[in-house]
Backbone as CSV, one residue per row, in Angstrom:
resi,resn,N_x,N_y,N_z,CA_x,CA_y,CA_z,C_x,C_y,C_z
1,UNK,17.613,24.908,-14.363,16.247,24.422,-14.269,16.099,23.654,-12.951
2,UNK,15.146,23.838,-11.954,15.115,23.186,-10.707,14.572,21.861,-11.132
3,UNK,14.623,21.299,-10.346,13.973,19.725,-10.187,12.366,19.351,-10.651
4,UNK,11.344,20.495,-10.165,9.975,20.246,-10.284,9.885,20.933,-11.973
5,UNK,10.579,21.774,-12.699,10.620,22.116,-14.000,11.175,20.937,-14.839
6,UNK,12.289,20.401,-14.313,12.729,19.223,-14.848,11.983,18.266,-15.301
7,UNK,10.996,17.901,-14.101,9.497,16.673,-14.112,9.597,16.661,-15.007
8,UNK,8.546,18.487,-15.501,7.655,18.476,-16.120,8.114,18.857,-17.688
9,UNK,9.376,19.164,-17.734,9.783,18.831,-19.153,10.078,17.809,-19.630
10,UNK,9.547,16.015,-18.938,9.624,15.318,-19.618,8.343,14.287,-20.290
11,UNK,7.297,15.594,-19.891,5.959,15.089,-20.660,5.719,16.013,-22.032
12,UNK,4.948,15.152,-22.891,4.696,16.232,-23.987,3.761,17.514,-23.872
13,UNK,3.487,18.176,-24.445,3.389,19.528,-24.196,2.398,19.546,-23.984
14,UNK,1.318,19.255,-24.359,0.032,19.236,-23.829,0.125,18.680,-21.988
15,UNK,0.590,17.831,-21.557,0.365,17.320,-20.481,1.343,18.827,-19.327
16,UNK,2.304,18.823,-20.331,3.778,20.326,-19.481,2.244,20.954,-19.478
17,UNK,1.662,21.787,-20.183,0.996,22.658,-19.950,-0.145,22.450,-18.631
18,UNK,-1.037,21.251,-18.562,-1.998,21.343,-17.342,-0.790,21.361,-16.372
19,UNK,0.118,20.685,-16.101,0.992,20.174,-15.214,1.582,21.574,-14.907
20,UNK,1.659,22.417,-15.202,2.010,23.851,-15.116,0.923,24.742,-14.399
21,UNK,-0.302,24.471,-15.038,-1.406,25.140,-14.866,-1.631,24.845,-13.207
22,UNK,-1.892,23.033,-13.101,-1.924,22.940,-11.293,-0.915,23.476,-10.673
23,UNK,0.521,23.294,-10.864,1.614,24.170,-10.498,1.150,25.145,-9.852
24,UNK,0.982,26.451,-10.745,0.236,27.731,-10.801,-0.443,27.640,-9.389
25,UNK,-1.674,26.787,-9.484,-2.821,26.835,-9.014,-2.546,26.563,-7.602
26,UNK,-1.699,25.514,-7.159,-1.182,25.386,-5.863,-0.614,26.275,-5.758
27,UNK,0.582,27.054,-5.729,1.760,28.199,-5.464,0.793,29.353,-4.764
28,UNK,-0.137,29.407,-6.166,-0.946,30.826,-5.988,-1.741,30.993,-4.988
29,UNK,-2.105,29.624,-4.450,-2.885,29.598,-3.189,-2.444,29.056,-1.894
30,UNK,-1.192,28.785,-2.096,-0.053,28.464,-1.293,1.281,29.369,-1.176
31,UNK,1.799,30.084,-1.333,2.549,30.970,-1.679,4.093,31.212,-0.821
32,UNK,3.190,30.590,0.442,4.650,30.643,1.373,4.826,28.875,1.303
33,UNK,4.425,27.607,0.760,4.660,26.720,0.088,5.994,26.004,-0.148
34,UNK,6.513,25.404,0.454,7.413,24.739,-0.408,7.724,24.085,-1.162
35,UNK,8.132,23.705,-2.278,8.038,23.048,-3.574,9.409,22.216,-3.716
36,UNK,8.877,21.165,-3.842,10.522,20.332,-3.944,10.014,19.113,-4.886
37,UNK,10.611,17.521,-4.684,9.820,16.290,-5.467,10.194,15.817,-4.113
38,UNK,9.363,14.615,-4.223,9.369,13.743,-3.530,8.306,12.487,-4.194
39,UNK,8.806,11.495,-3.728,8.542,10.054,-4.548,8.384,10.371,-5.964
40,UNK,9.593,10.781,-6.559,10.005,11.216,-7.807,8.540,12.166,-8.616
41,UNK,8.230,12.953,-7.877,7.222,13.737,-8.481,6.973,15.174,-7.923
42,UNK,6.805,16.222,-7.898,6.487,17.154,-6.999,5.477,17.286,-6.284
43,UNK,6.236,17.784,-5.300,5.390,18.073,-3.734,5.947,18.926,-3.413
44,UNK,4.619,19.312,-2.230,4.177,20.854,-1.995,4.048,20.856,0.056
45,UNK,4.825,21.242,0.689,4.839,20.828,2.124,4.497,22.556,2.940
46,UNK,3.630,22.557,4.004,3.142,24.006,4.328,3.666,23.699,5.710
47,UNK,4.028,24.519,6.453,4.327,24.175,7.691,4.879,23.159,8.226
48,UNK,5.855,22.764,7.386,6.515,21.430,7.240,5.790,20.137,7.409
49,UNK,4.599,20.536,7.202,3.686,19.514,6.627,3.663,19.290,5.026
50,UNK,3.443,17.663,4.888,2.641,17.721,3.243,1.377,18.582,2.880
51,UNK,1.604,19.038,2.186,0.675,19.735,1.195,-0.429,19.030,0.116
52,UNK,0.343,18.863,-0.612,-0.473,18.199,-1.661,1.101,17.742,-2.921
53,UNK,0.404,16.827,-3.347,1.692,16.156,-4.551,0.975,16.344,-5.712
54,UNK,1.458,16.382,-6.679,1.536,16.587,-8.372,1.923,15.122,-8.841
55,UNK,1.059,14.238,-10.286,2.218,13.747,-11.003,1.664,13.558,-12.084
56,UNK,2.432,13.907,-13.300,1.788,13.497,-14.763,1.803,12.018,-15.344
57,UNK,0.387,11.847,-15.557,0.413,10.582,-16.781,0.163,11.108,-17.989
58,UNK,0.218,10.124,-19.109,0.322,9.825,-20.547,-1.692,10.542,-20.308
59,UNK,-2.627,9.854,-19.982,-3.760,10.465,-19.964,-4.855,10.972,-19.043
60,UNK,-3.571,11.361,-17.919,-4.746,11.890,-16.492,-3.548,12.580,-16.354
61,UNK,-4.072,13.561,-14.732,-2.792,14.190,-13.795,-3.508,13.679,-12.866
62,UNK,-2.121,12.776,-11.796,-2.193,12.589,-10.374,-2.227,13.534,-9.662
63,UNK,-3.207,13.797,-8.346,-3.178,14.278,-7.646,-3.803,14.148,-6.425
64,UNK,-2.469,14.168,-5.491,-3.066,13.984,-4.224,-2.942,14.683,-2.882
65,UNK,-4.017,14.500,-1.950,-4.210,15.682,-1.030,-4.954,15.061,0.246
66,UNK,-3.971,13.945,0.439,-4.525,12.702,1.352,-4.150,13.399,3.022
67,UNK,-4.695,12.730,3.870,-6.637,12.201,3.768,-6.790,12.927,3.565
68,UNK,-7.382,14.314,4.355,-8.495,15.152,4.534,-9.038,15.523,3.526
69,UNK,-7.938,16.211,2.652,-8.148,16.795,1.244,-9.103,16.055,0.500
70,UNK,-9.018,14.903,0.632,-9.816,13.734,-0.289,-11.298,13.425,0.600
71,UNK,-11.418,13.328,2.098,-12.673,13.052,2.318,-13.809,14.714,2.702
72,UNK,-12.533,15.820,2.931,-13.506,17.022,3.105,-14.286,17.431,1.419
73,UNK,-13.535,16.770,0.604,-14.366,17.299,-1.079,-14.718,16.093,-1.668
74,UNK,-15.555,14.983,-0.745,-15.509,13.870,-1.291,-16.810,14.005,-2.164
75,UNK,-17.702,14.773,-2.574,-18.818,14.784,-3.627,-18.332,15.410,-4.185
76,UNK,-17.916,16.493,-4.462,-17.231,17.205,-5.235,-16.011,16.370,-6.598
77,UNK,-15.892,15.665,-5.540,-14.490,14.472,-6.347,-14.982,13.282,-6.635
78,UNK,-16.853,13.020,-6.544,-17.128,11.988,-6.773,-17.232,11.532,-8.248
79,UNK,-16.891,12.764,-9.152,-17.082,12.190,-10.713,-15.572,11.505,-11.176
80,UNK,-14.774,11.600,-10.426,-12.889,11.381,-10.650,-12.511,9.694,-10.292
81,UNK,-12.124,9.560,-10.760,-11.215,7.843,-10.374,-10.455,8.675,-9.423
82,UNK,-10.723,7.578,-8.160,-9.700,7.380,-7.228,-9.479,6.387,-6.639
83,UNK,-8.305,6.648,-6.430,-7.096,5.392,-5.656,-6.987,5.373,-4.431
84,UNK,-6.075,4.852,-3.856,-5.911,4.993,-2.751,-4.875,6.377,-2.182
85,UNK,-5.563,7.588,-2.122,-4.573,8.343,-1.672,-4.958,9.597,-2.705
86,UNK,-5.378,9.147,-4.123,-5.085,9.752,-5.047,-6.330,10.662,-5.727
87,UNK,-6.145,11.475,-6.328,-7.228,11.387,-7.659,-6.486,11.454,-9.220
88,UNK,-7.373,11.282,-9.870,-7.185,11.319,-11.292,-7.878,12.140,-12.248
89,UNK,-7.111,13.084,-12.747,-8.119,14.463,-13.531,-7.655,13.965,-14.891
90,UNK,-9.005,13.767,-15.733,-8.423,13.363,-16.952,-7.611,14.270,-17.815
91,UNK,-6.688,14.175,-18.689,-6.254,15.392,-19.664,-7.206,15.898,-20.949
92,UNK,-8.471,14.957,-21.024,-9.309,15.281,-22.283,-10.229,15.996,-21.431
93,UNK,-10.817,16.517,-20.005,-11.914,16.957,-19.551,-10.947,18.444,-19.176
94,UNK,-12.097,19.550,-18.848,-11.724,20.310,-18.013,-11.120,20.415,-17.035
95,UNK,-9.768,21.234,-16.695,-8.966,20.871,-15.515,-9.596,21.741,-14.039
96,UNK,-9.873,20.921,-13.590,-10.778,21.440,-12.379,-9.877,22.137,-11.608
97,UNK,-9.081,23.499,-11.675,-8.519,24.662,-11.101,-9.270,25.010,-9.633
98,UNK,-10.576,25.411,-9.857,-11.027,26.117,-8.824,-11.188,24.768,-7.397
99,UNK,-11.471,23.846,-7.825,-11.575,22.719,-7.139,-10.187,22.670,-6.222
100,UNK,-9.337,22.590,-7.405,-7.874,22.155,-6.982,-7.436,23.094,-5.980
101,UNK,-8.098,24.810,-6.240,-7.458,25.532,-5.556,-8.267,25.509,-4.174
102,UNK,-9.652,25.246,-3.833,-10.456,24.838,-3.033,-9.518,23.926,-1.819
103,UNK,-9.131,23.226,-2.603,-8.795,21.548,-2.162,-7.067,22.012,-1.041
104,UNK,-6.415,22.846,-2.183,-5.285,23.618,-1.383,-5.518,24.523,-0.501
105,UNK,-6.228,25.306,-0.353,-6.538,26.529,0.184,-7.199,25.766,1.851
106,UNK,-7.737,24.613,1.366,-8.360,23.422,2.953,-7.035,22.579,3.658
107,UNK,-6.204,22.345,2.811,-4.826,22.181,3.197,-3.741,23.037,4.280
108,UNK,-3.956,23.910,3.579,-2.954,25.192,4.120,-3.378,25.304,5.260
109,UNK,-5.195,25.434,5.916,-5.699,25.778,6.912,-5.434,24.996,7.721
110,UNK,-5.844,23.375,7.242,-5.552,22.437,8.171,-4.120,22.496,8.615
111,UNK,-2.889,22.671,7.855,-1.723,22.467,8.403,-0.939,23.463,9.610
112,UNK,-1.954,24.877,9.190,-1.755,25.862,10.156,-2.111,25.613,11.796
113,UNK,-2.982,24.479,11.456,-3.574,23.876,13.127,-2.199,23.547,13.378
Protein backbone atom coordinates (compact mmCIF):
# COMPACT_ATOMS: atom_id res chain seq x y z
CA UNK A 1 0.00 0.00 0.00
CA UNK A 2 1.78 3.39 -0.91
CA UNK A 3 1.80 6.20 1.47
CA UNK A 4 -1.22 8.44 0.00
CA UNK A 5 -3.54 4.94 0.31
CA UNK A 6 -2.19 4.60 3.72
CA UNK A 7 -3.66 8.40 4.66
CA UNK A 8 -6.60 7.50 3.57
CA UNK A 9 -7.18 4.23 5.24
CA UNK A 10 -7.11 5.88 8.38
CA UNK A 11 -10.42 7.74 8.07
CA UNK A 12 -13.76 6.06 8.31
CA UNK A 13 -15.31 5.08 5.27
CA UNK A 14 -17.43 7.59 4.44
CA UNK A 15 -14.65 10.27 4.60
CA UNK A 16 -11.94 7.11 2.52
CA UNK A 17 -14.59 7.42 0.01
CA UNK A 18 -14.79 11.50 -0.89
CA UNK A 19 -11.03 11.40 -0.08
CA UNK A 20 -10.75 8.91 -2.96
CA UNK A 21 -13.22 10.58 -5.08
CA UNK A 22 -10.86 14.08 -5.01
CA UNK A 23 -7.94 11.64 -5.47
CA UNK A 24 -9.65 10.51 -8.71
CA UNK A 25 -10.51 13.95 -9.60
CA UNK A 26 -6.98 15.44 -9.39
CA UNK A 27 -4.99 12.34 -11.16
CA UNK A 28 -7.67 12.42 -13.86
CA UNK A 29 -6.99 15.88 -14.64
CA UNK A 30 -3.51 15.74 -13.80
CA UNK A 31 -2.25 12.56 -15.04
CA UNK A 32 1.38 13.13 -15.60
CA UNK A 33 1.07 14.41 -11.69
CA UNK A 34 3.00 13.39 -9.05
CA UNK A 35 1.54 12.06 -5.99
CA UNK A 36 3.47 11.66 -2.85
CA UNK A 37 2.50 13.32 1.08
CA UNK A 38 3.85 16.03 2.21
CA UNK A 39 3.09 17.88 5.58
CA UNK A 40 1.77 14.48 6.49
CA UNK A 41 -1.05 14.58 3.93
CA UNK A 42 -1.06 14.13 0.16
CA UNK A 43 0.23 16.22 -2.42
CA UNK A 44 0.15 16.56 -5.90
CA UNK A 45 3.42 18.50 -7.61
CA UNK A 46 3.25 19.20 -11.77
CA UNK A 47 6.36 20.28 -13.14
CA UNK A 48 8.02 20.04 -10.03
CA UNK A 49 5.84 22.48 -8.89
CA UNK A 50 3.04 22.14 -6.09
CA UNK A 51 -0.05 21.19 -7.37
CA UNK A 52 -2.60 21.09 -5.06
CA UNK A 53 -2.71 19.11 -1.42
CA UNK A 54 -5.48 16.81 -0.06
CA UNK A 55 -6.37 16.34 3.74
CA UNK A 56 -9.20 14.59 5.57
CA UNK A 57 -11.15 15.82 8.60
CA UNK A 58 -13.66 14.12 10.95
CA UNK A 59 -16.30 16.74 9.05
CA UNK A 60 -14.85 18.61 5.97
CA UNK A 61 -11.94 17.72 3.31
CA UNK A 62 -8.96 20.11 3.24
CA UNK A 63 -8.06 21.43 0.29
CA UNK A 64 -5.61 23.46 -1.02
CA UNK A 65 -4.51 25.14 -4.23
CA UNK A 66 -2.69 28.23 -2.90
CA UNK A 67 -2.50 31.22 -4.16
CA UNK A 68 -3.74 31.32 -7.51
CA UNK A 69 -5.96 28.38 -7.29
CA UNK A 70 -7.76 30.15 -4.44
CA UNK A 71 -7.96 33.81 -5.83
CA UNK A 72 -8.59 32.75 -9.78
CA UNK A 73 -12.08 30.77 -8.31
CA UNK A 74 -12.56 33.15 -5.62
CA UNK A 75 -16.66 33.46 -6.20
CA UNK A 76 -16.96 30.28 -7.08
CA UNK A 77 -15.35 29.30 -3.52
CA UNK A 78 -17.19 32.02 -1.93
CA UNK A 79 -19.86 29.64 -0.27
CA UNK A 80 -16.68 27.42 1.51
CA UNK A 81 -14.78 28.33 4.82
CA UNK A 82 -11.49 29.39 4.17
CA UNK A 83 -8.26 29.65 5.82
CA UNK A 84 -5.38 30.75 5.14
CA UNK A 85 -4.16 28.79 2.17
CA UNK A 86 -7.02 26.46 2.40
CA UNK A 87 -10.57 25.50 1.65
CA UNK A 88 -13.00 23.43 3.39
CA UNK A 89 -15.64 21.13 1.52
CA UNK A 90 -18.02 19.94 3.95
CA UNK A 91 -18.59 15.96 4.07
CA UNK A 92 -22.55 16.48 4.55
CA UNK A 93 -22.81 18.84 1.17
CA UNK A 94 -22.11 17.87 -2.32
CA UNK A 95 -18.50 17.24 -3.21
CA UNK A 96 -17.76 19.89 -5.62
CA UNK A 97 -15.72 17.52 -8.33
CA UNK A 98 -16.19 19.67 -11.28
CA UNK A 99 -14.96 22.73 -9.34
CA UNK A 100 -12.11 20.75 -7.94
CA UNK A 101 -11.32 19.55 -11.34
CA UNK A 102 -11.67 23.27 -12.73
CA UNK A 103 -9.41 24.40 -9.90
CA UNK A 104 -6.65 21.53 -11.07
CA UNK A 105 -6.90 21.73 -14.59
CA UNK A 106 -5.89 26.07 -13.73
CA UNK A 107 -3.00 24.59 -11.85
CA UNK A 108 -1.46 22.37 -14.31
CA UNK A 109 -1.62 25.42 -16.84
CA UNK A 110 -0.18 27.76 -14.56
CA UNK A 111 2.73 25.43 -13.66
CA UNK A 112 3.41 24.70 -17.35
CA UNK A 113 4.40 28.58 -17.53
Amino acid sequence: MDRVESYIATFPKEVQEILQQVRHVILQNAPEAIESTAYKMPAYKYKGKPLVYLEGYKNHIGFYATPAGHTNFELALSKYKEGKGSLQFPLNEVNPCDLIAQIVLFKVAENKK
